[in-house]
C-alpha positions in Angstrom: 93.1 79.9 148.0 92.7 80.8 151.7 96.3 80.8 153.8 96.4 79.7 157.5 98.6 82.2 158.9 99.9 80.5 162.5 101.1 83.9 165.0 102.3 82.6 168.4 104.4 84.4 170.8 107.4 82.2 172.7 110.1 82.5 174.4 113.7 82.2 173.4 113.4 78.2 174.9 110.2 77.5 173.0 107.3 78.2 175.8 104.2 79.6 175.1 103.3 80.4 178.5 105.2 79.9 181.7 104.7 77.8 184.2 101.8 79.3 186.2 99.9 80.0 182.8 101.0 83.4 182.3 102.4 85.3 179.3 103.0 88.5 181.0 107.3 87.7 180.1 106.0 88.8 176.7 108.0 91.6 175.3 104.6 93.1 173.8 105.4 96.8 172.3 104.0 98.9 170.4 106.0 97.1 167.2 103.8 93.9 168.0 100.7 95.8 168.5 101.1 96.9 165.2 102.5 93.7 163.4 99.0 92.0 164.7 97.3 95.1 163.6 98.6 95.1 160.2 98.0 91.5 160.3 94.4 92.0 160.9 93.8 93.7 157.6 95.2 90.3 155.7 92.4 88.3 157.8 88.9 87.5 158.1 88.4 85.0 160.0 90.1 83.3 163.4 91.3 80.0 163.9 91.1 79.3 167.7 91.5 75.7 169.9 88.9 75.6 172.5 91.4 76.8 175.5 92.7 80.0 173.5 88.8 80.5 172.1 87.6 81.0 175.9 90.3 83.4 176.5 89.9 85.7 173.4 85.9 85.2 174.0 86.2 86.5 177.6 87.9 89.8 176.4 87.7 90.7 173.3 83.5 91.2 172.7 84.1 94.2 175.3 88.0 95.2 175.0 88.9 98.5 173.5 85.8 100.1 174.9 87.0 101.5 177.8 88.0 105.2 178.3 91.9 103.9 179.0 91.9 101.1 176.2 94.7 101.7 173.9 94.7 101.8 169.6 95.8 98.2 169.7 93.2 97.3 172.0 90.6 98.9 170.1 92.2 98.1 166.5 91.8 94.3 167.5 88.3 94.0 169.6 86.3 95.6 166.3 88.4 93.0 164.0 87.6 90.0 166.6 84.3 91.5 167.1 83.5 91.5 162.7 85.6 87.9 161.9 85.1 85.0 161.3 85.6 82.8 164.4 86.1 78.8 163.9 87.1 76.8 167.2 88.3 73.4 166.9 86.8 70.8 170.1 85.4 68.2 170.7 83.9 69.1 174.0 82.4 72.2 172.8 78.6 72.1 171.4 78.3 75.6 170.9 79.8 78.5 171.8 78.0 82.4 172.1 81.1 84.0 169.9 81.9 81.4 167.5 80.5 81.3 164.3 82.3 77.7 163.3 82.7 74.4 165.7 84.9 71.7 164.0 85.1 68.3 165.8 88.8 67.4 165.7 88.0 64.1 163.7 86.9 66.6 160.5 90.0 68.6 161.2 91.3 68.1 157.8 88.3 68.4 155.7 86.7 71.1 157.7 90.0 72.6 157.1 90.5 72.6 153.7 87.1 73.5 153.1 87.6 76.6 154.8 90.6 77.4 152.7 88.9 76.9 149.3 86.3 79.7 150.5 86.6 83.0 149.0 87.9 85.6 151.5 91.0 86.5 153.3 93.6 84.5 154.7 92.6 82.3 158.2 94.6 83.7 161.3 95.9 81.0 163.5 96.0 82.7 167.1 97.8 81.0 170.0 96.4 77.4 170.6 99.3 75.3 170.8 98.2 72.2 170.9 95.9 73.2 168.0 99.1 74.2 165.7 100.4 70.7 166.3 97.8 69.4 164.7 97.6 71.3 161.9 101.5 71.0 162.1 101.4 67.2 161.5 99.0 67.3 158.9 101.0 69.8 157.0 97.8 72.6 156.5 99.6 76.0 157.9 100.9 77.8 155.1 103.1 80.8 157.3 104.5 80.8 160.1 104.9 83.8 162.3 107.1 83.5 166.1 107.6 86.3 168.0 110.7 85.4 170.2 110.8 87.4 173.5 114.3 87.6 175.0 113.7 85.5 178.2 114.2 82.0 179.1 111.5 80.5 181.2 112.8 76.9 181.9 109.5 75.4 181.7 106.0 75.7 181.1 103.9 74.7 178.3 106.1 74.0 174.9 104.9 74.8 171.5 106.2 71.7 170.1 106.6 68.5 172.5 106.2 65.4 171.4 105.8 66.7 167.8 106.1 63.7 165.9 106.8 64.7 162.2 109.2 67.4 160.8 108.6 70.3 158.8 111.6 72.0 157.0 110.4 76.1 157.0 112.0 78.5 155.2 112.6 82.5 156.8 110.8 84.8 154.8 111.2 87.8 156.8 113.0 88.6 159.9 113.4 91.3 162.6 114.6 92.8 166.0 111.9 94.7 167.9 112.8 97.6 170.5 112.9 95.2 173.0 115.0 92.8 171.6 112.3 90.3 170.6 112.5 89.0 166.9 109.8 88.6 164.7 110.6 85.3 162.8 108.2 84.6 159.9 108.2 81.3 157.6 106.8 79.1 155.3 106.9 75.5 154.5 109.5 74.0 152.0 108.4 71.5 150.0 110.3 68.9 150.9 
């Protein structure tokens, strides 16, 4: 079976982006450009909510092109640009780079189906409010924070208002560089 592996970068009070929108407080190195690289080879297919989906769709189909894009850069449009992308919306009807829409009252189904398919594992990219979903209805089977050493004070939270629990055990752990840590997990089963 298929794994939904949940990659979200935060900072050290839980914010996925501060509050103007922006994520450029992330301490993104070269060891993060290659944990998601070496991540890509594990994956076939991306997981997206409709906000993160319009992001990665307005950069990725042509990132890593360019005469100054980096390996990273390049590494990750030609993955985007072969998987599998799903979106979870309700609003959206169809979308130019997605290959999947699920309507967020299938979520579960839709879901699981995916994971019975043959393939590699699912990568869950960003798309907080997305996670919290899948969150409560207990379907991510890792967890994977990168922890940038700032504190924002605000801006949108990975996980407010979460109403359940989920006890996670670390699997793996390290310091970049840059002092971020690379937290990964998966669900007890409590």
């Amino acid at each position: 079976m298929r794994k939904i592996v949940f990659l979200i970068h935060m900072s050290l009070d839980g914010y996925v982006a501060d509050r103007n929108g922006g994520i450029d407080w992330i301490a993104f190195t070269d060891e993060l450009a290659n944990l998601a690289d070496n991540l890509s080879g594990q994956m076939d297919a991306a997981l997206y909510g409709r906000n993160t989906y319009q992001m990665m769709a307005d950069y990725w189909p042509t990132a890593g092109q360019g005469p100054d894009a980096d390996a990273h850069d390049r590494n990750h449009a030609q993955w985007f640009r072969q998987a599998t992308k799903v979106v979870v919306s309700d609003t959206l009807e169809s979308a130019e780079w997605a290959d999947v829409i699920i309507k967020g009252d299938e979520l579960t189904e839709r879901i699981n189906q995916l994971k019975a398919q043959s393939g590699k594992d699912i990568w869950l990219l960003g798309s907080p409010t997305l996670s919290q979903s899948l969150m409560r209805l207990n379907l991510i089977d890792e967890y994977i924070f990168t922890v940038s050493p700032v504190i924002l004070g605000g801006g949108s939270a990975l996980f407010p208002e979460l109403d359940v629990s989920r006890g996670l055990k670390l699997v793996e752990n390290r310091v970049t560089n840059a002092g971020a840590l690379i937290l990964k997990y998966v669900p007890t089963t409590e």
